[in-house]
BAKOL-64536 format. One record per residue (C-alpha): residue number from 1; x, y, z. Coordinates in Angstrom, 1 decimal, padded with zeros to 4 digits. Layout:
N
[NUM [X Y Z]] ...
This chain:
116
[1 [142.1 084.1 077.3]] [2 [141.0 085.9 080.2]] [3 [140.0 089.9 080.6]] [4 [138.6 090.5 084.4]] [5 [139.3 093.2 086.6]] [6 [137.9 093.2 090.3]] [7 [138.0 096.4 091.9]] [8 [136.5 097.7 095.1]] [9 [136.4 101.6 096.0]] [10 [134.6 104.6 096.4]] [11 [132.8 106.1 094.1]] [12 [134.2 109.8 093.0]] [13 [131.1 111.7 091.4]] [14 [127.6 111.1 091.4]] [15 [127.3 109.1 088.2]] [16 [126.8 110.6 084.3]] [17 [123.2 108.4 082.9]] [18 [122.3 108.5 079.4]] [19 [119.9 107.1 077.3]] [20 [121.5 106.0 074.0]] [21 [119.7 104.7 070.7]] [22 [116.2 102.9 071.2]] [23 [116.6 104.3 075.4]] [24 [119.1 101.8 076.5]] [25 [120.7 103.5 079.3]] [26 [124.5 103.8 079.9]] [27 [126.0 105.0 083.2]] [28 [129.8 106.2 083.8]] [29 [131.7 106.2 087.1]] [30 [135.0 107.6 088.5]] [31 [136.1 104.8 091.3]] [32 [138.7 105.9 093.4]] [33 [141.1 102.5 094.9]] [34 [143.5 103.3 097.4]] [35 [146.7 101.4 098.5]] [36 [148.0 102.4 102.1]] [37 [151.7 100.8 101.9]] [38 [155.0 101.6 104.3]] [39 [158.0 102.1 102.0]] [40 [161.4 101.2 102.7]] [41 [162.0 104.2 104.8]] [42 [158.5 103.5 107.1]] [43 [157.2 106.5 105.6]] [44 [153.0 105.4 105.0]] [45 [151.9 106.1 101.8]] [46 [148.4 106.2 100.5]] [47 [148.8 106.1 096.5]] [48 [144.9 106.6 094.7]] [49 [144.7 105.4 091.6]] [50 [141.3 106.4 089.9]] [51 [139.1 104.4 087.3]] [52 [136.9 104.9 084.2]] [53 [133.9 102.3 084.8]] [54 [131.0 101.9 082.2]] [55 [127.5 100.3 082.9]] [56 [125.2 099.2 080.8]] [57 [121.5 098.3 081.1]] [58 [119.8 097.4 084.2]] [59 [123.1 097.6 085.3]] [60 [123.5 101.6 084.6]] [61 [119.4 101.6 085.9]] [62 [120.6 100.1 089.1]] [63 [123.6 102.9 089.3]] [64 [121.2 105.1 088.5]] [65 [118.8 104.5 091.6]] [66 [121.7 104.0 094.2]] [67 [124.9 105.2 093.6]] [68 [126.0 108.4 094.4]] [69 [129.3 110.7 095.0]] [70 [131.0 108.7 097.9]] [71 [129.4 105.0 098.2]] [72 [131.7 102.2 098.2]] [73 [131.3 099.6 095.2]] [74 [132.5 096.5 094.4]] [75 [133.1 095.9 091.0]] [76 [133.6 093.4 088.1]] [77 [134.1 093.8 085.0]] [78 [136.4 093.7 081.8]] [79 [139.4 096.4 080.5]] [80 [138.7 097.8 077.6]] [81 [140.9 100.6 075.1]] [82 [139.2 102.4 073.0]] [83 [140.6 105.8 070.6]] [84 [138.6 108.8 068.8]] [85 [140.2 111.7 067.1]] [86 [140.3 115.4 068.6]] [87 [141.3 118.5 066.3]] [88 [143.5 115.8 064.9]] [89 [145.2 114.0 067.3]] [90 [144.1 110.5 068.2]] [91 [143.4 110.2 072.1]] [92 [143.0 107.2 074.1]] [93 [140.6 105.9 076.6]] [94 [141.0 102.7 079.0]] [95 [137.8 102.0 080.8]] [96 [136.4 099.0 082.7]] [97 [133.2 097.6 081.5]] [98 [131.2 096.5 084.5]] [99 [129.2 093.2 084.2]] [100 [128.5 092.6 088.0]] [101 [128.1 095.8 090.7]] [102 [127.5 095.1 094.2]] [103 [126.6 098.2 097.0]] [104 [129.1 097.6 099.5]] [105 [128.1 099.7 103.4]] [106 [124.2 098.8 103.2]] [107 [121.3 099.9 102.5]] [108 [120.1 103.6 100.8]] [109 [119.4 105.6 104.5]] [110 [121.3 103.4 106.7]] [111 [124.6 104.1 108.8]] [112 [126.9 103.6 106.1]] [113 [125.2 103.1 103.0]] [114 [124.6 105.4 100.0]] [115 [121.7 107.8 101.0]] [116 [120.4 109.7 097.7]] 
């Protein structure tokens, strides 16, 4: 069986870092992706669809560092589901674990890249 999700978009809020138990750190990103598509009228539309990414370890360190509101990402990664209860209702999460980021635009202070 196979669980991999590639994505590549912009990021939507300066990342959330934590430490959790014994300081291993976790980081969370929104990631915007948009498709630009001409429907059958040739009207363009741009459809954003946004995306609950998790990072862990030197990873989330790496996010941490150089990743901020706005720089683009690429992405791998695995879907995961995942439910907790809430004043007694049972919600549910789907979130994309990242196992490989790369900083897409160049580096932090040039043209382009994610300046911090």
């Amino acid at each position: 069986m196979i669980n991999k999700v590639i994505l590549v978009g912009n990021v939507g809020a300066d990342p959330e870092v934590r430490y959790v138990s014994e300081g291993l750190p976790v980081a969370r990103i929104r990631l915007a992706t948009t498709e630009n598509y001409t429907d059958k009228k040739g009207d363009k539309i741009s459809k954003t669809e946004w995306h609950n990414i998790v990072v862990w370890r030197g990873l989330a360190k790496v996010v941490e560092s150089y990743v901020t509101k706005g720089t683009p990402l690429y992405i791998e990664g695995k879907l995961t589901y995942n439910s907790y209860e809430k004043d007694g209702i049972t919600r549910y999460t789907t979130e994309i674990v990242a196992t490989e980021i790369k900083l897409l635009g160049g580096r932090k202070g040039e043209a382009g890249g994610a300046d911090k």
